[in-house]
gemmi code that builds the backbone of each chain (N, CA, C; Angstrom):
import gemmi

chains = {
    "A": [
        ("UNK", (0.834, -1.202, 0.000), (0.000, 0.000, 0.000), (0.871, 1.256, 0.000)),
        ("UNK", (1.482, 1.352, 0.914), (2.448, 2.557, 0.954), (3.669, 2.404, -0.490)),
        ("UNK", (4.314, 1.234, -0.228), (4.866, 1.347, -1.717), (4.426, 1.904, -3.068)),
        ("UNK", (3.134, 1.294, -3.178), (2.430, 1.591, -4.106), (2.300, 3.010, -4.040)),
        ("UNK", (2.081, 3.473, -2.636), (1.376, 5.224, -2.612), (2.729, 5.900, -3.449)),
        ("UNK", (4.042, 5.156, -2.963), (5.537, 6.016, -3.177), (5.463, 5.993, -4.767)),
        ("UNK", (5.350, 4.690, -5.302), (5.437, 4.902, -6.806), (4.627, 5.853, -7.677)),
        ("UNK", (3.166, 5.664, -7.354), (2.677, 6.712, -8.108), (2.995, 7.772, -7.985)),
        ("UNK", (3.144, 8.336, -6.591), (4.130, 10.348, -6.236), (5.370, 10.062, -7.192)),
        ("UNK", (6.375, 9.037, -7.369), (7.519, 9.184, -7.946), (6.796, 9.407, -9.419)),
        ("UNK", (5.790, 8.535, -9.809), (5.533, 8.576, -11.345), (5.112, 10.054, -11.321)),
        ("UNK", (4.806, 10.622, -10.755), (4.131, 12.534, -11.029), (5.432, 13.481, -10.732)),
        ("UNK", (6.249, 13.025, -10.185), (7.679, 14.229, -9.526), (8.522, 13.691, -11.136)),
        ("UNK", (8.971, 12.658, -11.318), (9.956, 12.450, -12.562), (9.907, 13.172, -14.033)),
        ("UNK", (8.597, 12.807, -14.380), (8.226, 13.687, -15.793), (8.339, 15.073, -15.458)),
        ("UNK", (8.043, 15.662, -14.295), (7.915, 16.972, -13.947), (9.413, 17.556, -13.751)),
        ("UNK", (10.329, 16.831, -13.518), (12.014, 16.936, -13.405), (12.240, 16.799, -14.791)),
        ("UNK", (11.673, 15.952, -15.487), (12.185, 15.965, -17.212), (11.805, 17.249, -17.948)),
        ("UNK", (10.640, 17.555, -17.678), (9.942, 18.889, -17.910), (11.247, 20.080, -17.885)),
        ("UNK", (11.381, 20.452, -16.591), (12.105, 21.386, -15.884), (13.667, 20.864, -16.347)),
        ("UNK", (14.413, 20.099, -16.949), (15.550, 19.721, -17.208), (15.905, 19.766, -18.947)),
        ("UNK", (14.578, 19.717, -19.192), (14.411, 20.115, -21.282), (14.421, 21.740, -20.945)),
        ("UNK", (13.802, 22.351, -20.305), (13.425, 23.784, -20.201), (14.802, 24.361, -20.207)),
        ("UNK", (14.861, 23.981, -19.036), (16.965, 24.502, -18.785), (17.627, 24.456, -19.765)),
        ("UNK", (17.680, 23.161, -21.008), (18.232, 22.654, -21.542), (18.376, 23.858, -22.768)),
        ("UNK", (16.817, 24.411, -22.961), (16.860, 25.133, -24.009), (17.159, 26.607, -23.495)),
        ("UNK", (16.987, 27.170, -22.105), (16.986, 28.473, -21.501), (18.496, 28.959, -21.799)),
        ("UNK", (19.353, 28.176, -21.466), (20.516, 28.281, -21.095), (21.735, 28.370, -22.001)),
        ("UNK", (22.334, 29.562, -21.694), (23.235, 30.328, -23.115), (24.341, 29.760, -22.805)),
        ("UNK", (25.427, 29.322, -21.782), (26.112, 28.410, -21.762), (25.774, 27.085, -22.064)),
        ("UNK", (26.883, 26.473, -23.357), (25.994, 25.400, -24.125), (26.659, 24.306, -23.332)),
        ("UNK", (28.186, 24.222, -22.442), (28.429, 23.277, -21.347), (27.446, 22.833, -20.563)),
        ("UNK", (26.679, 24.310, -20.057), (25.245, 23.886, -18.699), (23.975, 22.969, -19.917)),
        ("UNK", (24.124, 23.586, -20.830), (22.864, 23.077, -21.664), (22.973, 21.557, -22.120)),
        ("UNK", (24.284, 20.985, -22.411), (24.716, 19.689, -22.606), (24.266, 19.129, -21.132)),
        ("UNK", (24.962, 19.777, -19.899), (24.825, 19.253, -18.866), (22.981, 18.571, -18.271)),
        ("UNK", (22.318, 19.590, -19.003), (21.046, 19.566, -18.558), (20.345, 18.528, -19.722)),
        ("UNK", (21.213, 18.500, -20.350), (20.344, 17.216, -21.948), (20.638, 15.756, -20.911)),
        ("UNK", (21.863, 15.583, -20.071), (22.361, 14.879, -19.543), (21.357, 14.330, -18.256)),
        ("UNK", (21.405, 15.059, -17.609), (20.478, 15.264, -16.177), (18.686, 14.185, -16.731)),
        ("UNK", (18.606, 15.163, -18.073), (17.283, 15.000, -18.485), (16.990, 13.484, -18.799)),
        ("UNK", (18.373, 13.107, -19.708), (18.423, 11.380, -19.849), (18.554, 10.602, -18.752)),
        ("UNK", (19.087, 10.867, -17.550), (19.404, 9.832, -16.379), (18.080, 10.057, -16.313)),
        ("UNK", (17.406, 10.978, -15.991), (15.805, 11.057, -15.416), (14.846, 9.798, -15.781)),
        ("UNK", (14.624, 10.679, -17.839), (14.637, 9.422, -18.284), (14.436, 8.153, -18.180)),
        ("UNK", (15.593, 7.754, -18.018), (16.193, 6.312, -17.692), (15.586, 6.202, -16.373)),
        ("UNK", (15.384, 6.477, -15.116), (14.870, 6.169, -14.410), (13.687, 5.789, -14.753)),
        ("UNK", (12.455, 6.379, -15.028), (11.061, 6.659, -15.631), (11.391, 5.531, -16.518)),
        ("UNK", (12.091, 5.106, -16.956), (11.610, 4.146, -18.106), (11.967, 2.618, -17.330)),
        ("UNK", (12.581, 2.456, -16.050), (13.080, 1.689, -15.049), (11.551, 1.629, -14.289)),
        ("UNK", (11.532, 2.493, -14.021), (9.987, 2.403, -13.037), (8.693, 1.840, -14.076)),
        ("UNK", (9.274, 1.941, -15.325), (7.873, 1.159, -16.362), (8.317, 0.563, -16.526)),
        ("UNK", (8.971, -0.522, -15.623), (9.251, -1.712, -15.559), (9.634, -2.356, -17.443)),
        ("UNK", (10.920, -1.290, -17.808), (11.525, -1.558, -19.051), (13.085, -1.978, -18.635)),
        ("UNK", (13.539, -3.198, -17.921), (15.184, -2.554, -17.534), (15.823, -2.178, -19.241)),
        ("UNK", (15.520, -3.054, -19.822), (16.693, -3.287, -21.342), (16.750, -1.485, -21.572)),
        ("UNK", (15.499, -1.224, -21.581), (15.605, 0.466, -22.078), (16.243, 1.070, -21.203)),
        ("UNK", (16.106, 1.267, -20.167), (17.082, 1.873, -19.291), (18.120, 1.772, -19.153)),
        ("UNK", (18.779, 0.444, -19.586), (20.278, 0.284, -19.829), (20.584, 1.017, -21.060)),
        ("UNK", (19.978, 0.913, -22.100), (20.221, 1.036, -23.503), (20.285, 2.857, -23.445)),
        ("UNK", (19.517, 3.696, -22.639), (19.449, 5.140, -22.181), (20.264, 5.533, -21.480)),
        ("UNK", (20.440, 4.761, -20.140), (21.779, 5.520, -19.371), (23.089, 5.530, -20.186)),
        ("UNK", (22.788, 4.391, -20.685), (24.664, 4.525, -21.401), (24.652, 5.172, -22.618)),
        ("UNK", (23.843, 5.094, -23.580), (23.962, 6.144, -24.687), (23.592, 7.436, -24.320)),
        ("UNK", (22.421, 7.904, -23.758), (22.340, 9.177, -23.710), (22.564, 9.719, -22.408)),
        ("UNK", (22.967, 9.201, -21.312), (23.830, 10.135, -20.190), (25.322, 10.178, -20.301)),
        ("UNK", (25.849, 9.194, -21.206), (27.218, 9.443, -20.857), (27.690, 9.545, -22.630)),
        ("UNK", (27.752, 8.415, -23.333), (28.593, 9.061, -24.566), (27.761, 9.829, -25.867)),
        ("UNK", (26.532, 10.515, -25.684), (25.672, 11.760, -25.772), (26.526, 12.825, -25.007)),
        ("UNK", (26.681, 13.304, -24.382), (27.275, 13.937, -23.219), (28.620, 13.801, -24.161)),
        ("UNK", (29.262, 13.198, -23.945), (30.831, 13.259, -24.299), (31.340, 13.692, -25.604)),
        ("UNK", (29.997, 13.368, -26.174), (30.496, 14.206, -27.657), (29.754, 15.035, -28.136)),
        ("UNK", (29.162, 16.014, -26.932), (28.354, 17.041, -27.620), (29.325, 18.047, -26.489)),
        ("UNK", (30.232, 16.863, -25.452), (31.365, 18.099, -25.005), (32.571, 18.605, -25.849)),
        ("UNK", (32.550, 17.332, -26.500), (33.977, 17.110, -27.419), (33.439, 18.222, -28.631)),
        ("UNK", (32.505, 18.001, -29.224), (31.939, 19.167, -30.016), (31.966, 20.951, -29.548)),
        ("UNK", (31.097, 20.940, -28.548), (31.581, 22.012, -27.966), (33.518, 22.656, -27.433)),
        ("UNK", (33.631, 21.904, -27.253), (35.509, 22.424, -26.901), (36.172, 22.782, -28.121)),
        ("UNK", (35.533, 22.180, -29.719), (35.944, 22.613, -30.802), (35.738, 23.633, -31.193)),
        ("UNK", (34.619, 24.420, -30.726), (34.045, 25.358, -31.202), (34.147, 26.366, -29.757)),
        ("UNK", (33.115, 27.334, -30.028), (32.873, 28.466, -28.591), (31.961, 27.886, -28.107)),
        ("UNK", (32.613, 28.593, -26.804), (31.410, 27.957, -25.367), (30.070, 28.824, -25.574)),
        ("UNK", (29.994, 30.030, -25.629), (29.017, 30.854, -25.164), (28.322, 30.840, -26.652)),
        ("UNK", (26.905, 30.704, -26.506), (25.784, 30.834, -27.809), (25.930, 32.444, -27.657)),
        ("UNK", (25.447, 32.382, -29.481), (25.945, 33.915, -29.712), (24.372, 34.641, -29.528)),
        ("UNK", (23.969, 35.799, -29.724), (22.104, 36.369, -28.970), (21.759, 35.574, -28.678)),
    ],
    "B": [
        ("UNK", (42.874, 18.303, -25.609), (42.997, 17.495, -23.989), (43.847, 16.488, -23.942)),
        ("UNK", (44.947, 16.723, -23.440), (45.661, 15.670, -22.749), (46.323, 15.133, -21.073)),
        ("UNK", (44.732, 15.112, -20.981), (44.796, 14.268, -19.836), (44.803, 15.305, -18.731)),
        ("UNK", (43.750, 14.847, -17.550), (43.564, 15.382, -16.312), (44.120, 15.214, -15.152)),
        ("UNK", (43.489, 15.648, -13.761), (44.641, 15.739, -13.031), (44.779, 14.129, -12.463)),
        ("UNK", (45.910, 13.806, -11.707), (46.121, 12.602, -10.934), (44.793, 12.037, -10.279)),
        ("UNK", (44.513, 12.698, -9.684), (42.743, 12.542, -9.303), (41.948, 11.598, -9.893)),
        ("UNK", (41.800, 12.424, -10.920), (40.522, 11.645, -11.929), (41.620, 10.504, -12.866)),
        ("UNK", (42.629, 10.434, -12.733), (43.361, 9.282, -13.771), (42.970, 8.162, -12.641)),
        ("UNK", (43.372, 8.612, -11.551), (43.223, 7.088, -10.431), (42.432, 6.828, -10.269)),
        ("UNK", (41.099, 7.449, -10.183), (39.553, 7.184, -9.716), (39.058, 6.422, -11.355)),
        ("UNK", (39.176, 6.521, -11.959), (39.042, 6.400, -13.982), (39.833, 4.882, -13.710)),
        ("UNK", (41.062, 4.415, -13.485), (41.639, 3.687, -13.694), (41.209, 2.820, -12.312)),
        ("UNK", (40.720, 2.982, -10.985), (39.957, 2.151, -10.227), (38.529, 1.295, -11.042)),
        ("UNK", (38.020, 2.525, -11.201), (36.567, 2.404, -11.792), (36.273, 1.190, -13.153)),
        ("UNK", (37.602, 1.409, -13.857), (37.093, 0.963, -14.973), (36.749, -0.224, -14.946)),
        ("UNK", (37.653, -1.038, -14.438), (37.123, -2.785, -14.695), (35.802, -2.838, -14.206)),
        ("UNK", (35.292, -2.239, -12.968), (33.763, -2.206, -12.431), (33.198, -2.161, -13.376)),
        ("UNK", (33.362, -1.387, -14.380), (32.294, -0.901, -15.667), (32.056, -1.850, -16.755)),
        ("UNK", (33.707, -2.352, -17.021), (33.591, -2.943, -18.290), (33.049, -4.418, -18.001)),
        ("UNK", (33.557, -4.957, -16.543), (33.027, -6.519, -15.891), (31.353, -6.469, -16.561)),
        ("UNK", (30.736, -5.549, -15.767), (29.168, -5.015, -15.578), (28.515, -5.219, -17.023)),
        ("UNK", (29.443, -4.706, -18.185), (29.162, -4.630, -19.410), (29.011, -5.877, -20.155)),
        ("UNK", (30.238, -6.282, -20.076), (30.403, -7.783, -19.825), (29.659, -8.640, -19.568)),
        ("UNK", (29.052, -9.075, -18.784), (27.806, -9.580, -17.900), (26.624, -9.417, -18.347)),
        ("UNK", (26.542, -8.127, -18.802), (25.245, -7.842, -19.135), (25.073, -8.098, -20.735)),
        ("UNK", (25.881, -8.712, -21.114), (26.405, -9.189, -22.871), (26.064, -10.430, -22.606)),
        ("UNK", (26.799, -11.047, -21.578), (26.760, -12.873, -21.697), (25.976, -13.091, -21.236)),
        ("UNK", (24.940, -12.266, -19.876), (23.494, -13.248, -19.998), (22.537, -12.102, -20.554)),
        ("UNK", (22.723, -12.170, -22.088), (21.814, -11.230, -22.765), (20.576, -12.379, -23.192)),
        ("UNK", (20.726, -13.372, -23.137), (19.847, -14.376, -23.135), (18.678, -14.028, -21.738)),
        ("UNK", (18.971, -13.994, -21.288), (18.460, -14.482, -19.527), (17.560, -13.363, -19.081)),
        ("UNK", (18.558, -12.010, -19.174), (18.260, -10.960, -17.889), (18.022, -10.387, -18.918)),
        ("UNK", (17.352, -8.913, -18.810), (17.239, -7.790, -19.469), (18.819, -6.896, -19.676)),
        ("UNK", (18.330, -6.954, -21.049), (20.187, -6.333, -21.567), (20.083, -7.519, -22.850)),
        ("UNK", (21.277, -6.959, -23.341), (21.811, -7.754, -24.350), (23.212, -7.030, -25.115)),
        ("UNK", (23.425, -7.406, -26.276), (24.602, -7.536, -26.814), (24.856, -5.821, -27.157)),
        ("UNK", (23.437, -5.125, -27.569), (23.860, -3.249, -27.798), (24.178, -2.746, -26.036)),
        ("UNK", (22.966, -3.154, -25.162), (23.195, -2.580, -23.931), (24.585, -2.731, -23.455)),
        ("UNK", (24.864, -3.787, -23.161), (26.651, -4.423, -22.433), (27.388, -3.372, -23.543)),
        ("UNK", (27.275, -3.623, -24.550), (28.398, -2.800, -25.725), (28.293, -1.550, -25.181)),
        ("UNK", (26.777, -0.702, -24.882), (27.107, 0.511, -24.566), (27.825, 0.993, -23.382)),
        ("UNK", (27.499, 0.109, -22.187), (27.903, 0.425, -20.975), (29.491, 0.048, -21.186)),
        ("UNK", (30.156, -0.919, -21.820), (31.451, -0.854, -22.102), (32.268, 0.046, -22.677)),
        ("UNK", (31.451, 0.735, -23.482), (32.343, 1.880, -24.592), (31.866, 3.466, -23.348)),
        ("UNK", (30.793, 2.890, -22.630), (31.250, 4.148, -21.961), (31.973, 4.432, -20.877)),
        ("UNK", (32.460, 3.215, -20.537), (33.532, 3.218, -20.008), (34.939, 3.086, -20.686)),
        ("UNK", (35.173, 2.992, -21.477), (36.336, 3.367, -22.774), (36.291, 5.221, -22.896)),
        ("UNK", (35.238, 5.305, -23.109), (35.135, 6.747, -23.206), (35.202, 7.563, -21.785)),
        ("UNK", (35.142, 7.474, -20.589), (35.619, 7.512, -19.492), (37.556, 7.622, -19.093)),
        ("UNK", (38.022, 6.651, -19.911), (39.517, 6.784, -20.014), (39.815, 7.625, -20.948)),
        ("UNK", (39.056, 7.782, -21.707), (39.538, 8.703, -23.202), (39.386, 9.777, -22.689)),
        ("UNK", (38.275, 10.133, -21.240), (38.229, 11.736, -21.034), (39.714, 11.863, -20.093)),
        ("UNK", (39.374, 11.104, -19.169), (40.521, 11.200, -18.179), (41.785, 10.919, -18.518)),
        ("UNK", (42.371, 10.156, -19.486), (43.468, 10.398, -20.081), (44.133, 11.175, -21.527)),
        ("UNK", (42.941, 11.098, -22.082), (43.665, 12.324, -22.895), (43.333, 11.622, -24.587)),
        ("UNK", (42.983, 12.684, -25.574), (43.246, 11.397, -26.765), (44.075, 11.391, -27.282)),
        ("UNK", (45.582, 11.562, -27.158), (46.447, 11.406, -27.538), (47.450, 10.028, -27.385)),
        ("UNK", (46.626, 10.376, -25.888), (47.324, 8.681, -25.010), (46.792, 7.390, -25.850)),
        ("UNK", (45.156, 7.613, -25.831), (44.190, 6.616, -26.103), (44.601, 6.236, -27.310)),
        ("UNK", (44.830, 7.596, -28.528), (45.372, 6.877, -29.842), (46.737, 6.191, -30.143)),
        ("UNK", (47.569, 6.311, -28.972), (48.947, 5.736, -28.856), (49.046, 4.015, -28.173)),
        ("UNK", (47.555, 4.120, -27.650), (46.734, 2.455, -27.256), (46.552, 1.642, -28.326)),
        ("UNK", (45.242, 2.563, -28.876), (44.573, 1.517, -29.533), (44.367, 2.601, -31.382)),
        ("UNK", (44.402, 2.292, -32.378), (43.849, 2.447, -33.705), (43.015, 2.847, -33.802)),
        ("UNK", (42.277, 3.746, -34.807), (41.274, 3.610, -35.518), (40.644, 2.755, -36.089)),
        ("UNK", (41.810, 2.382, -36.636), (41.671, 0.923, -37.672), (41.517, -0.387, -37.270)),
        ("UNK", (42.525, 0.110, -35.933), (42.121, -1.642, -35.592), (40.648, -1.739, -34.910)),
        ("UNK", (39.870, -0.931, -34.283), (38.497, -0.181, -33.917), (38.050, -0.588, -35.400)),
        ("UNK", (38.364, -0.447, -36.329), (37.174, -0.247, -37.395), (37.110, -2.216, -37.417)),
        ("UNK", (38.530, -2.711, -37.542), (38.554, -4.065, -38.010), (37.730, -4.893, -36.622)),
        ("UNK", (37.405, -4.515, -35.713), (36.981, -5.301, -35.073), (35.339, -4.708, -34.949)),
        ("UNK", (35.152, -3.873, -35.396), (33.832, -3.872, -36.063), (33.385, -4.958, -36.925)),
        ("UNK", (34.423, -4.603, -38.075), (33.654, -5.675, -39.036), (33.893, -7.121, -38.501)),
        ("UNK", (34.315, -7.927, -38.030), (34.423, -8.471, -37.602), (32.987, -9.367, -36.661)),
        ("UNK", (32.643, -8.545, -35.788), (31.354, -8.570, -35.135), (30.179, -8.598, -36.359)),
        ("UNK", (30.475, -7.888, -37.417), (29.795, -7.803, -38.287), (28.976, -9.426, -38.902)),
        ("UNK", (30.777, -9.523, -39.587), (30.979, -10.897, -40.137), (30.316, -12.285, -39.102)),
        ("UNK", (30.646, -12.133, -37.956), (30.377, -12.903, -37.494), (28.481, -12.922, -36.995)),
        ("UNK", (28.248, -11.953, -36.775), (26.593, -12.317, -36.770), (26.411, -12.806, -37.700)),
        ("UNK", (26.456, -11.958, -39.042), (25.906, -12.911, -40.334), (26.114, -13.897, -40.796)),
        ("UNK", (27.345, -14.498, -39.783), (27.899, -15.974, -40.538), (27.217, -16.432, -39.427)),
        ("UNK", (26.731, -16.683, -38.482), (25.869, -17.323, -38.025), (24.617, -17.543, -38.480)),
        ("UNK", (24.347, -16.622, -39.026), (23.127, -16.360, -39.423), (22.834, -17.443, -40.522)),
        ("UNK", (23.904, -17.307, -41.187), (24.311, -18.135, -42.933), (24.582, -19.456, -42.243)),
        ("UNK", (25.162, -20.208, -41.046), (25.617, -21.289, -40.716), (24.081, -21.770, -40.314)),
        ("UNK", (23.534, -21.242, -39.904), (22.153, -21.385, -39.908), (20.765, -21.882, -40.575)),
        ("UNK", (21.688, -21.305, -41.826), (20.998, -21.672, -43.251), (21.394, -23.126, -43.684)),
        ("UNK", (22.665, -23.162, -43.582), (23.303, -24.400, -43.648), (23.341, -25.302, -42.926)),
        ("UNK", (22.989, -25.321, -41.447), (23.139, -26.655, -40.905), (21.630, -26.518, -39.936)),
        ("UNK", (20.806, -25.984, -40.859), (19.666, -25.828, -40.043), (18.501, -25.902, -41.599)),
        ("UNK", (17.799, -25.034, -41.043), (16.515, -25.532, -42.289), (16.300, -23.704, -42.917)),
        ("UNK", (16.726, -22.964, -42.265), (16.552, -21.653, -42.599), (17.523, -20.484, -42.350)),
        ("UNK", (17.675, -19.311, -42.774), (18.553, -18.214, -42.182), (17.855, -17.552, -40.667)),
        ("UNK", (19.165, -17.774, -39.831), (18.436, -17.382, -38.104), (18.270, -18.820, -37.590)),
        ("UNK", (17.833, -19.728, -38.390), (17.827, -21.277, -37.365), (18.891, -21.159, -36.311)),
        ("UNK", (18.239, -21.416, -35.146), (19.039, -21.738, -34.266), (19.786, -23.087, -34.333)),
        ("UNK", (20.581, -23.195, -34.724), (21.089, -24.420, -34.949), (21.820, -25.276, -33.910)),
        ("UNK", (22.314, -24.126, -32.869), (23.085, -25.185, -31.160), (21.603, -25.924, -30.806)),
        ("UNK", (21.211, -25.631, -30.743), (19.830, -25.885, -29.632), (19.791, -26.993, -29.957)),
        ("UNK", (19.596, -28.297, -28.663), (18.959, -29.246, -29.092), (20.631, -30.561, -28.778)),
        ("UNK", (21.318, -29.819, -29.116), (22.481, -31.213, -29.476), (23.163, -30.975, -27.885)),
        ("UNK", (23.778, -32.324, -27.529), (24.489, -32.775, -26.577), (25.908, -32.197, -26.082)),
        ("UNK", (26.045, -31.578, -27.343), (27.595, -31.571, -27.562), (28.378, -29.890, -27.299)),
        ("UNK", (27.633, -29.372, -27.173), (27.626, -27.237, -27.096), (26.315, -26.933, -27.129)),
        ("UNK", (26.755, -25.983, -25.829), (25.651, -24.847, -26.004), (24.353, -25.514, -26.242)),
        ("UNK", (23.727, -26.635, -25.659), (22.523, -27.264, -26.047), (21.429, -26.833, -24.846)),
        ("UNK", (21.314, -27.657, -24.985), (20.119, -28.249, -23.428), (20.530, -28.566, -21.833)),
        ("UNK", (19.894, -27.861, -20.927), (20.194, -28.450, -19.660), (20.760, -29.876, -19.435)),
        ("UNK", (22.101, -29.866, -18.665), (22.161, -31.179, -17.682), (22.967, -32.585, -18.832)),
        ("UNK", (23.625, -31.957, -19.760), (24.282, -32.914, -20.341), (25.833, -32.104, -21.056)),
        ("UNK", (26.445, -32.381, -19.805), (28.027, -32.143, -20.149), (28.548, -30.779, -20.600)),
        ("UNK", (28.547, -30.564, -21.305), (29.138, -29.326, -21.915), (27.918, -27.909, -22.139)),
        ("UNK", (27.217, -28.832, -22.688), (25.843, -28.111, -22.804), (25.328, -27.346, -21.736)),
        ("UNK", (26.074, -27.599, -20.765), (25.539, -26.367, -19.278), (26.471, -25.398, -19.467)),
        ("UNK", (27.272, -24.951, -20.364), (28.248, -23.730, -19.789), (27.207, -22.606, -20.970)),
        ("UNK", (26.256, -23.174, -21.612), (24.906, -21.799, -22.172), (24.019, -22.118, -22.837)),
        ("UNK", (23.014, -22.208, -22.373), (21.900, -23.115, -23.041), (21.102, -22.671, -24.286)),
        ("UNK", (21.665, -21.028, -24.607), (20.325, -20.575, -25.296), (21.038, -21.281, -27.146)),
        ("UNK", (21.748, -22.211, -27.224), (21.845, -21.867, -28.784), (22.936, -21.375, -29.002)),
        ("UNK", (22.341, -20.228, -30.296), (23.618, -19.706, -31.087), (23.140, -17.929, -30.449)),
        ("UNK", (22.138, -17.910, -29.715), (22.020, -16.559, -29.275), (22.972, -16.049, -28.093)),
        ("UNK", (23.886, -16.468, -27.688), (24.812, -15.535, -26.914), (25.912, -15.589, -27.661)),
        ("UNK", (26.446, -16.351, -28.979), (27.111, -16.133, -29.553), (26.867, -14.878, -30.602)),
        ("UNK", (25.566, -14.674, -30.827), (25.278, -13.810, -31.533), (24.734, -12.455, -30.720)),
        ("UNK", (25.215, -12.888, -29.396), (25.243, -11.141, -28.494), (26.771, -11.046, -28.585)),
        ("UNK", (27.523, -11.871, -28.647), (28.706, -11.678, -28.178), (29.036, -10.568, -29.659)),
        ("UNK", (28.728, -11.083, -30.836), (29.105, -10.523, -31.973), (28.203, -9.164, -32.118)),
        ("UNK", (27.321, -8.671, -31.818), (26.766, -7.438, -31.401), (27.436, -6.328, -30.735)),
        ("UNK", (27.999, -6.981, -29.039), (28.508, -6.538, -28.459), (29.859, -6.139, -29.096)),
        ("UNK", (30.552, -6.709, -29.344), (31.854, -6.563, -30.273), (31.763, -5.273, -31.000)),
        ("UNK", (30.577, -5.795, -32.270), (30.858, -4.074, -32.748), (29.996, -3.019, -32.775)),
        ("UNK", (28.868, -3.384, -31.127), (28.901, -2.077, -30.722), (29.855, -1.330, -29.941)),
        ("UNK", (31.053, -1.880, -29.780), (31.894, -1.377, -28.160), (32.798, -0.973, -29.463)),
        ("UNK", (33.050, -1.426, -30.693), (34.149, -0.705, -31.360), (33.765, 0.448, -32.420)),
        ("UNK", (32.631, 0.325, -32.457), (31.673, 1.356, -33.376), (31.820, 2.613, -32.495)),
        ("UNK", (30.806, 2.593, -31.144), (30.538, 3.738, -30.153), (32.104, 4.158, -29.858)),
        ("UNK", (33.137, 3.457, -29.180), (34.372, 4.053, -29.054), (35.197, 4.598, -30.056)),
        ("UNK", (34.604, 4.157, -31.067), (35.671, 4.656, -32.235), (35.055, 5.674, -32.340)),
        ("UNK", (33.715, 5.900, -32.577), (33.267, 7.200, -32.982), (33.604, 8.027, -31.931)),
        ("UNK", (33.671, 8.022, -30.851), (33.926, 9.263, -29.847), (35.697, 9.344, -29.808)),
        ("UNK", (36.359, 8.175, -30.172), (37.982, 8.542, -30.085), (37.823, 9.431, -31.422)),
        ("UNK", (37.636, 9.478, -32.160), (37.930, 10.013, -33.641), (37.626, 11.425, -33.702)),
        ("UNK", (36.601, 11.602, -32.947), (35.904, 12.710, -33.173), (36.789, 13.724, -31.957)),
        ("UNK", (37.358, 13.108, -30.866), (38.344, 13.572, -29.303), (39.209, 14.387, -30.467)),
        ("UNK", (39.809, 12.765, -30.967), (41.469, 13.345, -31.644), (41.166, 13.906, -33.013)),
        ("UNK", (40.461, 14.507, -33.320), (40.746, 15.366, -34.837), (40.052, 16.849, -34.617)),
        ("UNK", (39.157, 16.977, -33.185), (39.506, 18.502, -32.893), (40.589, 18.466, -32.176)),
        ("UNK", (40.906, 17.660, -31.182), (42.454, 18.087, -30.811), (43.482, 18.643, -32.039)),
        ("UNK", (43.469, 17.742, -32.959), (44.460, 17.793, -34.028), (44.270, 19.180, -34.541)),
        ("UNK", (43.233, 19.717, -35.072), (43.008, 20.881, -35.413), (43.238, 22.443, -34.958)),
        ("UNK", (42.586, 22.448, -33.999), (42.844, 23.686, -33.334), (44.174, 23.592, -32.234)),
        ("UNK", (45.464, 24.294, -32.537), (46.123, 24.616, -31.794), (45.680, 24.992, -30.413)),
        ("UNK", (45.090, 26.285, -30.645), (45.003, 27.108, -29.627), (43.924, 26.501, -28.700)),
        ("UNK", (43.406, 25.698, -29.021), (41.942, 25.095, -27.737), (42.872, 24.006, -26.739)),
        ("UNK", (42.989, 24.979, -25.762), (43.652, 24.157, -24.624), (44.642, 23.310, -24.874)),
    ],
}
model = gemmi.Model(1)
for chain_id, residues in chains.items():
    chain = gemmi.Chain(chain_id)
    for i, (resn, *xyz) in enumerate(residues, 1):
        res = gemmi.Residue()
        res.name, res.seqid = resn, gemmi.SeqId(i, " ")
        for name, pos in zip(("N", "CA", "C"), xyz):
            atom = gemmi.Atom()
            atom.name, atom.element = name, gemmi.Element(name[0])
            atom.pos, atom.b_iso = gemmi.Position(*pos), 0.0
            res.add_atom(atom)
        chain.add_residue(res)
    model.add_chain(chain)
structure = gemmi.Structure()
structure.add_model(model)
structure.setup_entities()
């Protein structure tokens, strides 16, 4: 019962962190914080897709899009300028 | 970038086998558990890519190739589809599982050899997945490290 009560509050707080972690993602003129927040947004993600009782997807998400997503949209960025221009 | 401080080389070089074991594991019972031969590949190359941050790509390309990264792609390649084709051939169709069933490998519970993996020719054909997803994903992020390094002088 109480478990159950915890999962459904987690199923309403997560999408609402994905929400607020795309938002950032696009707000934000440092494109390091904005990678950082594409990042944040996929572990989330990956959780949410763990709690719908998917593990394969959640493996297949944390590792492509929290970490080598991330690594080469840093590696991209260090080639170029940090700061978005207007 | 070549390479960070002592810090993150030792914590990177603790860490890694944790990662790549995990990856590992999650390749060989891609039969069994949830995961399989792309998942394990990914969690392995991102731990490859983990050393590539913390050491540098200069180091990493003084390791390992491009090329030899590309050849063990194809490789994984070759080898799914020749299963696939051995399949055809010592089975009734392309994809026949063709271990399944015999005494002798990879068969059925509880007869000799046949217990070290029961599913067939399907963990042989994660293993060949895994292969060249871990040399596909790492190659693409070493390549892409070392040719803005190569380029711009002036970036760090």
């Amino acid at each position: 019962m109480v478990a159950e009560m915890l999962v459904n509050i987690v199923h309403i707080i997560i999408p609402i962190l994905i929400v607020i972690a795309s938002a950032f993602a696009v707000v934000f003129k440092d494109l390091i914080a904005a990678a950082i927040a594409v990042a944040a947004m996929s572990l989330l993600l990956s959780l949410e897709f763990y709690i719908l009782h998917a593990p394969d997807v959640a493996i297949a998400e944390a590792g492509i899009g929290a970490c080598l997503t991330t690594a080469i949209l840093v590696i991209a960025i260090r080639a170029t300028r940090r700061e978005e221009e207007a | 970038m070549s390479g960070m401080s002592k810090i993150v080389k030792t914590i990177s070089s603790i860490t890694f086998p944790f990662v790549t074991i995990y990856g590992l594991y999650v390749i060989a019972h891609g039969h069994l558990t949830p995961g399989g031969g792309f998942q394990g590949g990914a969690v392995v190359a991102s731990g490859c890519a983990m050393i590539l941050v913390a050491y540098g790509s200069v180091w990493t390309m003084g390791k390992i190739k491009e090329k030899h990264l590309s050849v063990l792609e194809s490789f994984g390649a070759i080898g799914f589809i020749g299963l696939a084709f051995l399949g055809l051939i010592f089975g009734t169709m392309f994809f026949k599982n063709f271990l399944v069933g015999n005494d002798f490998l990879f068969g059925e519970i509880g007869k000799g050899l046949s217990n070290i993996s029961t599913a067939g020719a399907l963990p042989l054909m994660n293993f060949a997945v895994g292969l060249k997803v871990i040399a596909g994903l790492f190659g693409i992020v070493l390549v892409m490290a070392y040719t803005t390094k190569a380029k711009g002088g002036k970036i760090e």
